[in-house]
Residue frames as qw, qx, qy, qz and C-alpha x, y, z in Angstrom:
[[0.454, -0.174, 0.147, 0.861, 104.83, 91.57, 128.31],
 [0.265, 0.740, 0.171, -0.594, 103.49, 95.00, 127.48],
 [0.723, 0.262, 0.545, 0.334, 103.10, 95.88, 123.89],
 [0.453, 0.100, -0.016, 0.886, 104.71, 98.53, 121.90],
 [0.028, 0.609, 0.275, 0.743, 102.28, 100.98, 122.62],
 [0.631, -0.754, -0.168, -0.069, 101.73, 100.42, 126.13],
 [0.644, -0.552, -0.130, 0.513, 105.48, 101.09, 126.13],
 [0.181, 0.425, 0.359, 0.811, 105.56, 104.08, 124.11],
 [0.497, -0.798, -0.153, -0.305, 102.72, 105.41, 126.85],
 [0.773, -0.509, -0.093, 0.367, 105.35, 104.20, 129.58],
 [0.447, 0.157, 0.259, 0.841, 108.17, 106.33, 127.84],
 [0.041, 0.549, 0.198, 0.811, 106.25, 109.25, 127.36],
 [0.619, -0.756, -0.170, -0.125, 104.78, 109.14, 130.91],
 [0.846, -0.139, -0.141, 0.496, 108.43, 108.55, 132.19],
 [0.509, 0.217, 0.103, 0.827, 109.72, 111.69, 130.14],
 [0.058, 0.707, 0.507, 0.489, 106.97, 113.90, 131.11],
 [0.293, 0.108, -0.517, 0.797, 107.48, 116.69, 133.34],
 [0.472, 0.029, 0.343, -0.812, 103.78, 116.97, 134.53],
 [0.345, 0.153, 0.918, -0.122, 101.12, 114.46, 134.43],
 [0.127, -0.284, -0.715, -0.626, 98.85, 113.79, 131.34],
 [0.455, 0.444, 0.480, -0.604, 94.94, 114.74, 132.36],
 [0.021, -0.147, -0.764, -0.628, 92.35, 112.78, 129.98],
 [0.617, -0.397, -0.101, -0.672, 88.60, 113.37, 129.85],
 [0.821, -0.347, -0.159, -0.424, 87.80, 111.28, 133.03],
 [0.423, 0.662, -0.445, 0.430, 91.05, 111.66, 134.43],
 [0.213, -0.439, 0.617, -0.617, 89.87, 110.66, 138.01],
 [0.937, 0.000, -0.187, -0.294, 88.93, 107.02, 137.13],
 [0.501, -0.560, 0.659, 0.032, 90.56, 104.40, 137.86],
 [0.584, 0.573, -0.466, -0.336, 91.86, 102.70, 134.27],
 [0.838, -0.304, 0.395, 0.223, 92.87, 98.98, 133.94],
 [0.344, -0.647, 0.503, 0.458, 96.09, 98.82, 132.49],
 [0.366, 0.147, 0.813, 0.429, 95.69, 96.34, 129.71],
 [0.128, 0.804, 0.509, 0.279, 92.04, 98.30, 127.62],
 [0.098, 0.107, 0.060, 0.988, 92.75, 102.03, 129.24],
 [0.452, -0.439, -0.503, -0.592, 88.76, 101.08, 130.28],
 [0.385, -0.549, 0.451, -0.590, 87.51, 101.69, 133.75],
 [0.307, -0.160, 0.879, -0.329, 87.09, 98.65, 135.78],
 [0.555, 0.351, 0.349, -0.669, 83.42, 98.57, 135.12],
 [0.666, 0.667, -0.029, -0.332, 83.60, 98.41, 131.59],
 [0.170, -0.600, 0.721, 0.302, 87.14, 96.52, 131.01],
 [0.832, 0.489, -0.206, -0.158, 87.49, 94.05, 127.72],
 [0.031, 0.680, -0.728, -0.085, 90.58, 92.47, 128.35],
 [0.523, -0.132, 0.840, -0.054, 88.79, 89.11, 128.83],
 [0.695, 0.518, 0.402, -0.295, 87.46, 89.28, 125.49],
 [0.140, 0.799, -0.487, -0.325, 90.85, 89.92, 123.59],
 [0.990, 0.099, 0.094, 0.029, 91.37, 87.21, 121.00],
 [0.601, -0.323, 0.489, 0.543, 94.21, 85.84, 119.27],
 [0.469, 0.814, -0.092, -0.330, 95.27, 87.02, 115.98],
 [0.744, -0.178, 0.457, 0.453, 97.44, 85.48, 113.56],
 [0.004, -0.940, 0.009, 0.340, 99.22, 87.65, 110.94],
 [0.839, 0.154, 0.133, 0.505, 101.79, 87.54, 108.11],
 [0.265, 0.784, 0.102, 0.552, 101.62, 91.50, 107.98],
 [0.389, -0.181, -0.397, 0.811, 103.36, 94.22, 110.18],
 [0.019, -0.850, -0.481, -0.213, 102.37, 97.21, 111.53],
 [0.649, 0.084, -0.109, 0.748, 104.13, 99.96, 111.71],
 [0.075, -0.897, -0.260, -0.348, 102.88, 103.45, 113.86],
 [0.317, 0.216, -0.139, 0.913, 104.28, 106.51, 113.76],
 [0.334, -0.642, -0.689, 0.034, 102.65, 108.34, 116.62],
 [0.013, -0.766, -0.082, -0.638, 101.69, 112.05, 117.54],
 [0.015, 0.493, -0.579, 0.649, 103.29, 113.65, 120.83],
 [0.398, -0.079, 0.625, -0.667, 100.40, 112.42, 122.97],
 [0.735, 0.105, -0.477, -0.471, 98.65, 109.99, 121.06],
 [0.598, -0.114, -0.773, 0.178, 99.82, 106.97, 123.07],
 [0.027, -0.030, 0.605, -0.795, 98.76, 108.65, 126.40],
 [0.573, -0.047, -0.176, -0.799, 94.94, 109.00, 125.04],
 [0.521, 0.075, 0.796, -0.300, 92.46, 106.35, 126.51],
 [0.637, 0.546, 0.063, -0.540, 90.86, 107.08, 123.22],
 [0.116, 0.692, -0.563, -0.437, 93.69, 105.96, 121.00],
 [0.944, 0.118, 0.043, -0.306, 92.84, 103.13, 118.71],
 [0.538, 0.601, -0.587, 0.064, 96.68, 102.44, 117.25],
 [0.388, -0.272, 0.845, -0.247, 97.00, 100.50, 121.27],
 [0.883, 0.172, 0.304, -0.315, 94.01, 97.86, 119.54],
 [0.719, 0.605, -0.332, -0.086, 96.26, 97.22, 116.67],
 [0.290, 0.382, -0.842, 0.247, 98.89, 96.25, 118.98],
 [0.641, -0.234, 0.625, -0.379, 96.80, 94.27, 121.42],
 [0.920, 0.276, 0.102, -0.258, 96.03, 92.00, 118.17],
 [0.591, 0.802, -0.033, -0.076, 98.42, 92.20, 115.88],
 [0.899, -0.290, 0.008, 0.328, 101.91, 90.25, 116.76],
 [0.689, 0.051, 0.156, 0.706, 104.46, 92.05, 114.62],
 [0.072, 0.876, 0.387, 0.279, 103.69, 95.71, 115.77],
 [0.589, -0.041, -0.139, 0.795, 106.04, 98.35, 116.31],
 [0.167, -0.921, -0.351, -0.029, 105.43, 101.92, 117.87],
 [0.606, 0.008, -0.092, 0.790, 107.31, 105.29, 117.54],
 [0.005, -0.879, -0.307, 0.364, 106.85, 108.53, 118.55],
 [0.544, 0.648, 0.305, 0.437, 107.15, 111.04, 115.83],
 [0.027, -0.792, 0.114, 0.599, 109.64, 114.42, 115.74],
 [0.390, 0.871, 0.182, -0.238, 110.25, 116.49, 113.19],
 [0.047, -0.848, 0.527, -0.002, 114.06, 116.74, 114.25],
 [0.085, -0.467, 0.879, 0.041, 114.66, 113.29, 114.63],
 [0.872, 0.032, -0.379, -0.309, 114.12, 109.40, 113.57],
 [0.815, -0.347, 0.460, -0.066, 114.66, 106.56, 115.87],
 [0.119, 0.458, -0.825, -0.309, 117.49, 104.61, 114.49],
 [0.487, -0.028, 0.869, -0.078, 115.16, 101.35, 115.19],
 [0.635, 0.544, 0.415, -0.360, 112.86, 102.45, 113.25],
 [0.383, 0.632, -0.599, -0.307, 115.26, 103.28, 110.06],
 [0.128, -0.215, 0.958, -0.137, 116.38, 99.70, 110.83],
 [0.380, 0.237, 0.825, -0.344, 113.23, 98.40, 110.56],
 [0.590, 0.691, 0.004, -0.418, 112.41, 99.94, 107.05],
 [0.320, 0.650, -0.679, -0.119, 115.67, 98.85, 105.84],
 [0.617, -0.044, 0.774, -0.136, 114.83, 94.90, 107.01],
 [0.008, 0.227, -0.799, -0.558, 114.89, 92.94, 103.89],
 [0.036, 0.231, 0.972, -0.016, 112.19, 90.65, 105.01],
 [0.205, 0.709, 0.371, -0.563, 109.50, 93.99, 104.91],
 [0.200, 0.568, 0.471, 0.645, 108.04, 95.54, 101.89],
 [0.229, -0.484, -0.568, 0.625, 106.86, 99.21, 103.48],
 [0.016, 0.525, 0.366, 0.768, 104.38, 101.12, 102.25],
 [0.064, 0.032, 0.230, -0.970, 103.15, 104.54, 103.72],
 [0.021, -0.613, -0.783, -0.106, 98.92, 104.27, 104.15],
 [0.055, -0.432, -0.003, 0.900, 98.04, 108.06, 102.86],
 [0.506, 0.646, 0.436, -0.369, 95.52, 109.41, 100.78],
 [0.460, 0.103, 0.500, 0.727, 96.83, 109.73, 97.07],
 [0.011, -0.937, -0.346, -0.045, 94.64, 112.83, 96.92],
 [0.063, 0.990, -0.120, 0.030, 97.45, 114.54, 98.20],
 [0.526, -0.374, 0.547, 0.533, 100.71, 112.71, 96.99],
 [0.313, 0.421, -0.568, -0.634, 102.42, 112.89, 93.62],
 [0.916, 0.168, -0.104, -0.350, 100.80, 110.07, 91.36],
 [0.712, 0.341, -0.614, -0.024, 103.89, 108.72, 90.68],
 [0.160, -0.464, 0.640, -0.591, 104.04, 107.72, 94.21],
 [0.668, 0.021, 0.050, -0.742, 100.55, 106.45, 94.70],
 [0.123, 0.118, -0.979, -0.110, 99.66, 102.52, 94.86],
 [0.622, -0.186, 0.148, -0.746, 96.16, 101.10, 95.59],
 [0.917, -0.042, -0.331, -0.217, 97.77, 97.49, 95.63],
 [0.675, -0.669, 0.253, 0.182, 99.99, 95.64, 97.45],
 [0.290, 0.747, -0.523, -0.289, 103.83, 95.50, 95.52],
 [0.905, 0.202, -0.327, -0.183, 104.41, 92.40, 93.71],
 [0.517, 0.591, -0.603, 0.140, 107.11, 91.79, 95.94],
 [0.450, -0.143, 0.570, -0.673, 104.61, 90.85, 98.69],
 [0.820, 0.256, 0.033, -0.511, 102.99, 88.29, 96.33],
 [0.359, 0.489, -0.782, -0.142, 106.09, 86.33, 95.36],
 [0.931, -0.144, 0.259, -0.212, 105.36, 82.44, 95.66],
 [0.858, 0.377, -0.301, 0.177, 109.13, 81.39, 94.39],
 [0.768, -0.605, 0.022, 0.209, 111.29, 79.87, 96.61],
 [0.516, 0.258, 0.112, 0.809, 114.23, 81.55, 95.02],
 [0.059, -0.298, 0.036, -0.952, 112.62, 85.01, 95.79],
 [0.159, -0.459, -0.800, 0.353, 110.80, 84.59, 98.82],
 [0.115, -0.750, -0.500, -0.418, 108.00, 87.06, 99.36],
 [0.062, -0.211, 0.360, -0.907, 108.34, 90.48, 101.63],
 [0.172, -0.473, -0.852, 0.148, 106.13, 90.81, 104.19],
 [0.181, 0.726, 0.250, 0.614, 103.95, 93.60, 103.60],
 [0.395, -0.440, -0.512, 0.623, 104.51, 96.50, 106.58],
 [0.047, -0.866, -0.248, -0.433, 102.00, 99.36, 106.76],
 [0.367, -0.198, -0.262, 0.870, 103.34, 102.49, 108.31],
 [0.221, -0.782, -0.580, -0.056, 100.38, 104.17, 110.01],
 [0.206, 0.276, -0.200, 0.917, 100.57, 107.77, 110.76],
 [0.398, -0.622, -0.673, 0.047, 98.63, 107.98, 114.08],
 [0.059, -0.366, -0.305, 0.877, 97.55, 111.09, 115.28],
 [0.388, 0.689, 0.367, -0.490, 94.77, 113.89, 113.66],
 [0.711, 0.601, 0.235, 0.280, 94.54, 114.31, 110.54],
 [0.018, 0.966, -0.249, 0.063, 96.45, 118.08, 110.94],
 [0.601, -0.585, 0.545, 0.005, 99.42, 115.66, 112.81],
 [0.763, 0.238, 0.548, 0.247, 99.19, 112.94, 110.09],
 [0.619, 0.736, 0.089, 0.258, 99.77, 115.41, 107.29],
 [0.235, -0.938, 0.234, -0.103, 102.48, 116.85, 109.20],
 [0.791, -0.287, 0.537, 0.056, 104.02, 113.64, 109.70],
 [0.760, 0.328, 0.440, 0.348, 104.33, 112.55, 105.89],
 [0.478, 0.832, -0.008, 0.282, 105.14, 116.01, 104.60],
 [0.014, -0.780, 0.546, -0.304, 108.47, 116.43, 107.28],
 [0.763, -0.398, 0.509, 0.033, 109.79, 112.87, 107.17],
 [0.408, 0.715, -0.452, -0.343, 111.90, 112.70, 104.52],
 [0.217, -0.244, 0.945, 0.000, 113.18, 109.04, 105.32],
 [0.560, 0.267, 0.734, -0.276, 109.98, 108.23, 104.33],
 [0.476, 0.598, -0.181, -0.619, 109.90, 109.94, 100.68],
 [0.002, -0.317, 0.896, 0.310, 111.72, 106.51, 99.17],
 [0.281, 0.133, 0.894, -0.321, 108.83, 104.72, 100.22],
 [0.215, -0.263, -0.592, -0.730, 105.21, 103.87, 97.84],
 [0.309, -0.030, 0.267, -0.912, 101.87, 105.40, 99.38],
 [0.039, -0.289, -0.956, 0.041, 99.26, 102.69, 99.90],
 [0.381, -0.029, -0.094, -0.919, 96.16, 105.07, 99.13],
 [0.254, 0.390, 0.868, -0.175, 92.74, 102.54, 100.59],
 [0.505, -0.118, -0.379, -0.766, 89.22, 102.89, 98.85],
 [0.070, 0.099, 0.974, -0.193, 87.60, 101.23, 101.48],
 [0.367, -0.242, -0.467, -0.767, 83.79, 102.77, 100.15],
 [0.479, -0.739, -0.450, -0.147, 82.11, 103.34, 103.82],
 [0.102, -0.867, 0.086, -0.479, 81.99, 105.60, 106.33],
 [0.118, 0.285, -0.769, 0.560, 84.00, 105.39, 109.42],
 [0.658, -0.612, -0.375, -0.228, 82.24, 104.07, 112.61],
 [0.469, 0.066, -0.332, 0.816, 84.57, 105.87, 114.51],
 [0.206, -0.863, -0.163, -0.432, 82.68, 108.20, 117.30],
 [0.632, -0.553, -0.317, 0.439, 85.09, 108.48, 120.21],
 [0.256, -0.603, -0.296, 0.695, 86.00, 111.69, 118.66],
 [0.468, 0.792, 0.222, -0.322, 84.36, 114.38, 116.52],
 [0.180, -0.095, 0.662, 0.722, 85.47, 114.72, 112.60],
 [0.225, 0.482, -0.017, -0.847, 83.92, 116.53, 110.07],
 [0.525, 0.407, -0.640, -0.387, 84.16, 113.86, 107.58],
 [0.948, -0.066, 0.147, -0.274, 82.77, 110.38, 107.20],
 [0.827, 0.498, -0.221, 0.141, 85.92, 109.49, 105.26],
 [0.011, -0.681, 0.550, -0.484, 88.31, 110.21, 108.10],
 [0.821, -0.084, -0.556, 0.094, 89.41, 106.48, 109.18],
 [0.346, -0.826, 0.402, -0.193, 90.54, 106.46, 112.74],
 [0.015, -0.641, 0.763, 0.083, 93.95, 104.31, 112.82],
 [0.418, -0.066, 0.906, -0.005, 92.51, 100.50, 113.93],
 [0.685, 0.548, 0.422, -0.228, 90.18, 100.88, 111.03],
 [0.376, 0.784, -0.454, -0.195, 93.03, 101.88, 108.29],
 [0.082, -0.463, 0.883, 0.004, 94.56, 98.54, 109.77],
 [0.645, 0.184, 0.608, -0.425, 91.54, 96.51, 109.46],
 [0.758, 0.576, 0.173, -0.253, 91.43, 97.38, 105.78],
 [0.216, 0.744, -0.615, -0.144, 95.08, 96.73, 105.37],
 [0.388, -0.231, 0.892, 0.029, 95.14, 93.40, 106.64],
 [0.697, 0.596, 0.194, -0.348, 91.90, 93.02, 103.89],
 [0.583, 0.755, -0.250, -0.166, 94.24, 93.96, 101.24],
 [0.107, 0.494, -0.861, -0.054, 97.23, 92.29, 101.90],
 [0.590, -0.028, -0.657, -0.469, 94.57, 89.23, 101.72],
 [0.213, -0.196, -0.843, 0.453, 93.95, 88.42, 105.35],
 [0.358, -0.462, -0.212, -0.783, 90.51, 89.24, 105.14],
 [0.641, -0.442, -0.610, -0.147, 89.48, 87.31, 108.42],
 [0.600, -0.253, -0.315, 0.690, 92.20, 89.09, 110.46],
 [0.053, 0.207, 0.217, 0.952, 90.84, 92.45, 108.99],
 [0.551, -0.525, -0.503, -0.409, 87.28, 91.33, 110.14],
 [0.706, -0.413, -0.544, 0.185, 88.42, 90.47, 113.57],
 [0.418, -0.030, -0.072, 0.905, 90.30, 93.40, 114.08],
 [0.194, -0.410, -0.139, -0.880, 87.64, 95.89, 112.74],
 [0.635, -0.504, -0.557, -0.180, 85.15, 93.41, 115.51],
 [0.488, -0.363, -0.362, 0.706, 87.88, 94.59, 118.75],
 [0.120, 0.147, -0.062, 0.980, 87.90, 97.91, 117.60],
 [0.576, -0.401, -0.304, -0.644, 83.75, 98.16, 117.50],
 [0.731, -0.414, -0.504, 0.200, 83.63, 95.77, 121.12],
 [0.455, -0.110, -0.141, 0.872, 86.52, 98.40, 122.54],
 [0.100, -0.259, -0.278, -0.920, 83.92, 101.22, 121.13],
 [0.635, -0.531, -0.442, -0.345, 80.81, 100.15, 122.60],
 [0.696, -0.489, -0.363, 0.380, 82.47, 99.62, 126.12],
 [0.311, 0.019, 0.044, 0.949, 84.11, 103.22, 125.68],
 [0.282, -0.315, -0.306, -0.853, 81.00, 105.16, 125.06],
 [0.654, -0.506, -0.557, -0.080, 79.08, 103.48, 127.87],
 [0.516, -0.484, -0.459, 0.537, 81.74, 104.11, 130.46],
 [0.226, 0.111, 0.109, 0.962, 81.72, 107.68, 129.08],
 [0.379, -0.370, -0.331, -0.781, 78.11, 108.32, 129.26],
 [0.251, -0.219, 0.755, -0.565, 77.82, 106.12, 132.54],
 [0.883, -0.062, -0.128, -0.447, 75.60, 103.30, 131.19],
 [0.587, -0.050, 0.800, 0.111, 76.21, 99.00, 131.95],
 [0.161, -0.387, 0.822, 0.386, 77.88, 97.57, 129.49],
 [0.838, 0.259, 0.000, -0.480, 75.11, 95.63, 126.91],
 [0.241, -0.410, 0.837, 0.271, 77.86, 92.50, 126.92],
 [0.579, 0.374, 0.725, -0.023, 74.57, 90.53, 124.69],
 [0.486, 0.756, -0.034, -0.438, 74.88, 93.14, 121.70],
 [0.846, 0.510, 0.153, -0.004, 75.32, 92.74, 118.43],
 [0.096, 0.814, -0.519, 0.241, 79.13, 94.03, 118.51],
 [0.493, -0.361, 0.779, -0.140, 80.01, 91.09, 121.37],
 [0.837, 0.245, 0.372, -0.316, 78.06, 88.65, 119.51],
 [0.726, 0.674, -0.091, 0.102, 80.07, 89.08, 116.11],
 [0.018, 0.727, -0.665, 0.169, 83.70, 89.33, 118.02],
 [0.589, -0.349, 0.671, -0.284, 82.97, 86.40, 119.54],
 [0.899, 0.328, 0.207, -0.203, 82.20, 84.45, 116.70],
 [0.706, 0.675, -0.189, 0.102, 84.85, 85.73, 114.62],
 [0.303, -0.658, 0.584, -0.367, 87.02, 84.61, 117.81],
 [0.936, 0.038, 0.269, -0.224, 85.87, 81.15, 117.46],
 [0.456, -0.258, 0.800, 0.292, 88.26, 78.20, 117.19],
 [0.678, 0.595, 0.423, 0.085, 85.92, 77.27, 113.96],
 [0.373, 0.923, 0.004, -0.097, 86.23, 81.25, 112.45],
 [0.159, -0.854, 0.460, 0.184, 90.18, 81.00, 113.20],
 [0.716, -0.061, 0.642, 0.269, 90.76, 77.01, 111.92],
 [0.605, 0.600, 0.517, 0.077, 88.96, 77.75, 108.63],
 [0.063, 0.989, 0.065, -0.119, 91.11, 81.15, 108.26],
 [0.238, -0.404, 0.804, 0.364, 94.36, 79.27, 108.41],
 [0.684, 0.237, 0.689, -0.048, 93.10, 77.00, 106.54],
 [0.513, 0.837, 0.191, 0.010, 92.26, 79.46, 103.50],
 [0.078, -0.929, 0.285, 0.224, 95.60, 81.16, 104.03]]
């Protein structure tokens, strides 16, 4: 079954009244990666296991991009949900889906440019509960996926979202995002803001494996872009594959 972002692309392809054109727009794309034939990853997609959600709010064309990283989060990530963003309106599912008891939702934004009293840099305690009288929320990040110009657009004209506390990361390193230019090392592109959420909300092995697709998903991108074969022996395959391993994944429940 497709996943929400591959139907969120299907939807917006449906609604369009002229066809999308990406860079390299006269390939032929497999369906599952968005990667030419040549260069496809789909047999290398692990499993992921997850207590967190993921919630992305997504810029007009953002799900149409081959580039877009917010489709990796859902290829992993089980409990991922995908809306396209207006200005004028909110999907009722999505209200519905903030307003689910069983979620905690917090907004992943710089606190640079929210009020403080807004601002969090942990998860809420109500994601931490261990009494069976007050079960724990499960934590759900709501990702604003699109440029940065889009993303600030997004959080400052969605009022549904103002109720909500601002998960502000410090992840201290640069992006390794290069599928497209930014001015700034600090400018996270989406599957890497989820990498370091699943970190914090203490699933550091699911945060590892996640940041390992996104870099495997990179490396096979930039190849078929520049027209090289694939290096499938690099150091990028080498470390997905490990952290793909029945061992890396027993020992991860295990810890959880």
């Amino acid at each position: 079954m497709p996943h929400a972002v591959a139907r969120l692309r299907a939807q917006r392809l449906a609604a369009s009244t002229k066809p999308f054109k990406a860079r390299g727009g006269t390939l032929v794309r497999c369906a599952g990666c968005r990667l030419p034939a040549s260069h496809c990853i789909c047999a290398l997609r692990p499993t992921l296991h997850s207590r967190a959600g993921m919630c992305l709010l997504m810029g007009d064309i953002e799900a149409l991009k081959p580039s877009n990283t917010g489709w990796l989060i859902a290829d992993l990530v089980p409990d991922t949900w995908a809306f396209a963003w207006s200005r004028t309106q909110v999907d009722s599912a999505l209200l519905a889906l903030l307003a689910d008891p069983q979620w905690q939702p917090v907004v992943v934004f710089p606190g640079e440019f929210v009020p403080p009293e807004r601002v969090i840099t942990a998860l809420p305690a109500a994601t931490l509960s261990d009494s069976a009288q007050a079960p724990a929320r499960r934590p759900l990040f709501v990702l604003l996926d699109g440029t940065w110009s889009e993303a600030r657009k997004m959080f400052n004209k969605s009022p549904w979202l103002n109720a909500l506390p601002v998960l502000s990361l410090q992840p201290g390193q640069a992006s390794q995002y290069r599928l497209r230019r930014s001015s700034r090392d600090d400018h996270f592109c989406t599957a890497e803001v989820a990498a370091f959420c699943l970190a914090l909300a203490g699933e550091v092995h699911a945060g590892q494996l996640l940041q390992a697709w996104f870099e495997v998903f990179s490396a096979h991108y930039l190849s078929a872009r520049q027209n090289r074969a694939v290096v499938r022996d690099s150091a990028v395959h080498a470390r997905l594959a490990e952290l793909a391993s029945p061992r890396a994944c027993n020992r991860a429940m295990d810890q959880s």
